[in-house]
C-alpha positions in Angstrom: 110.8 98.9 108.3 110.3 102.6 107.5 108.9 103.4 105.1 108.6 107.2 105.2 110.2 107.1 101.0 107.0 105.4 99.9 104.8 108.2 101.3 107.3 110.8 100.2 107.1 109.2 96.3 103.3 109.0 96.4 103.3 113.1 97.6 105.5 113.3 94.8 104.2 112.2 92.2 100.6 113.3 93.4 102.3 117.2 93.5 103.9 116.3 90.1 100.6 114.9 88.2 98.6 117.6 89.4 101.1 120.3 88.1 101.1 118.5 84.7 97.5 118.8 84.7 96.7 122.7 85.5 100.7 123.6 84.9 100.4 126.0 82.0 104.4 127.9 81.9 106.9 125.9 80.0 109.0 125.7 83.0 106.5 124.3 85.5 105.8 122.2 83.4 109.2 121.0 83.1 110.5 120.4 86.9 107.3 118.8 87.1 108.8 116.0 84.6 111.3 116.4 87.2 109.9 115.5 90.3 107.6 112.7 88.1 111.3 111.2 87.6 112.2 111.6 91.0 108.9 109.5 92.3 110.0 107.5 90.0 113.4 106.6 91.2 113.0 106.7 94.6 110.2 103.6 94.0 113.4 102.1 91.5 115.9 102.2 94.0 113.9 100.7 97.3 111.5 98.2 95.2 112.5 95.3 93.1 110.3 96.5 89.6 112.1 98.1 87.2 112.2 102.0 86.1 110.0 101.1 83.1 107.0 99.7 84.7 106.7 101.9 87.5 106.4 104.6 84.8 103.5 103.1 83.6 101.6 102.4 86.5 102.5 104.3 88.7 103.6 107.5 86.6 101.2 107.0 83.7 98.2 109.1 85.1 97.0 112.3 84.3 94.2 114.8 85.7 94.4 115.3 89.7 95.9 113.0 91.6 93.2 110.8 93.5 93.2 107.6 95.7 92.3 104.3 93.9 89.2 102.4 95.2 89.0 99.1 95.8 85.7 97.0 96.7 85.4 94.3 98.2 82.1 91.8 98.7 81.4 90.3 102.2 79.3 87.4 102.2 78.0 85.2 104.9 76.5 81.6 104.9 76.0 79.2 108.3 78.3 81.5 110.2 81.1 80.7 107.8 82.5 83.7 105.1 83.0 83.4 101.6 86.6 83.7 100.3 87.7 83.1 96.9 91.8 81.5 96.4 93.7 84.2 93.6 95.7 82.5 90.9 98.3 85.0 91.4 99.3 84.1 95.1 97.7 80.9 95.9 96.1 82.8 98.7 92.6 83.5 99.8 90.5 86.9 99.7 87.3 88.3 100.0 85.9 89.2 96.3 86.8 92.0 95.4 89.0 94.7 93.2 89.6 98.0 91.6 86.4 100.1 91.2 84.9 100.6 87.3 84.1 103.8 86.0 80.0 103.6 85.5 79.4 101.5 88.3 78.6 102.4 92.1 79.8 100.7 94.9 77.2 98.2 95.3 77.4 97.1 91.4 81.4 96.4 91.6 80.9 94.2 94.9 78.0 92.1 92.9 79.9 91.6 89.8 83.0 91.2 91.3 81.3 88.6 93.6 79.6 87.2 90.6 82.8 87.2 88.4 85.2 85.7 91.1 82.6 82.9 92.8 79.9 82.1 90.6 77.5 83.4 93.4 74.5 85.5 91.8 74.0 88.2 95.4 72.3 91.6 96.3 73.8 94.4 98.7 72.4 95.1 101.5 75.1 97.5 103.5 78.4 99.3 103.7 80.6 97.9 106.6 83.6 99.7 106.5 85.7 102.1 104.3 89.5 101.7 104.8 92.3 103.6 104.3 94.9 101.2 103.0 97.8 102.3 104.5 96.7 101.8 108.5 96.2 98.5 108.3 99.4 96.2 107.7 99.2 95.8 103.9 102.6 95.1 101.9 103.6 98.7 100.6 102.7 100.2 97.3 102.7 102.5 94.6 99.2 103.5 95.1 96.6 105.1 97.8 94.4 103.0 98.5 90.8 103.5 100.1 89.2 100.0 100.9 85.2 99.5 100.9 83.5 96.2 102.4 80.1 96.1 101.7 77.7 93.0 103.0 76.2 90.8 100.2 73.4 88.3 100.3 73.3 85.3 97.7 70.4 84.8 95.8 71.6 82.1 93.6 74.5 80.8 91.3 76.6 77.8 92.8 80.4 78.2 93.4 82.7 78.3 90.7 86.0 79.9 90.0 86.6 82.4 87.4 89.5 83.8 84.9 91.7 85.5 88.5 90.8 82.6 90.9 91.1 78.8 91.1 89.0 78.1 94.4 85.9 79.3 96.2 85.1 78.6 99.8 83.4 79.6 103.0 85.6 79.5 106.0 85.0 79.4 109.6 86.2 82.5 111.9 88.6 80.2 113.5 89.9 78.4 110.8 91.2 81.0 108.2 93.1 79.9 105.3 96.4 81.8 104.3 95.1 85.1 103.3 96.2 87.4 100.2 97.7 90.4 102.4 97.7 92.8 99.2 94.1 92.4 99.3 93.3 91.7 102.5 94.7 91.3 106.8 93.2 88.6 109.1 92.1 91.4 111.2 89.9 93.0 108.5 88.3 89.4 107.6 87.9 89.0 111.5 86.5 92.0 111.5 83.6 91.5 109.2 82.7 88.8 111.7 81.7 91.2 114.3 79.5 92.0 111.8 78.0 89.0 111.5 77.9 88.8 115.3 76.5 92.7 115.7 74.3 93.9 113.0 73.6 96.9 114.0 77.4 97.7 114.4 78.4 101.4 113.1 80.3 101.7 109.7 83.9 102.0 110.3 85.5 105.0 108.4 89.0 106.0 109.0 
């Protein structure tokens, strides 16, 4: 499926929320409203959520228009990766979600680790930062730049917490269904090359 009107929304609304910001004539101002609404509707009319909570999501921001970041935590044990079952798919993922404002990188992927698997770790590398949109993901609202960075456990024992019901660690060859809004088979597969390559570069798109 094409789906050239989700990039054209997100341009819109990125052009629209930056004009709101700096825009300081009455009329800028207003066909910026204007093309906030059109962003709006265009998401309305080719998506199944209503008007009302794409506005506030997706059209609630302010200040310039950025991509989200979100982290997620990579963890090996006995050749085997850790991946934690979300409550609001049934499906699996690496640990993980949006960056917090006051934390770096490394601290997200350790607390989210933490929060998600009851595994206490430490970072030790960056493996790959991801643009959302190249790599098969369900379309959405939002860009999206993806970070995988490499944790070690240090101690804790699994447990589930308040956004998942399972923790695991699964063989290469033996994924369980995966969480596509969160993560592809080919990104997990990919952190195996990792595993198998340790001195492999950082992949940046």
């Amino acid at each position: 499926m094409d789906m050239k009107w989700l990039d054209w929304a997100k341009q819109i609304q990125a052009i629209a929320q930056t004009g709101l910001t700096y825009g300081k004539d009455v009329y800028d101002i207003e066909r910026y409203e204007e093309l906030r609404k059109i962003s709006v509707d265009i998401l309305a009319n080719y998506t199944s959520v209503n008007k009302e909570k794409i506005s506030l999501t997706f059209a609630n921001d302010s200040g310039y228009a950025t991509p989200k970041v979100d982290i997620r935590g990579v963890v090996f044990k006995d050749d085997k990766i850790l991946l934690v079952q979300e409550k609001i798919d049934g499906a699996w993922a690496l640990p993980g979600g949006w960056s917090d404002i006051g934390l770096s990188p490394s601290e997200v992927a350790v607390k989210e680790i933490k929060e998600e698997s009851g595994f206490d770790v430490v970072p030790l590398r960056l493996l790959a930062v991801l643009d959302k949109k190249f790599h098969g993901h369900p379309p959405e609202p939002y860009h999206v730049y993806k970070m995988f960075i490499q944790c070690e456990i240090t101690g804790g024992t699994a447990e589930s917490g308040v956004e998942t019901s399972a923790v695991q660690f699964f063989d290469r060859h033996d994924l369980p269904e995966l969480s596509l809004e969160r993560n592809t088979a080919a990104q997990v597969k990919t952190m195996f090359e990792f595993l198998d390559h340790p001195t492999k570069e950082v992949i940046l798109d």
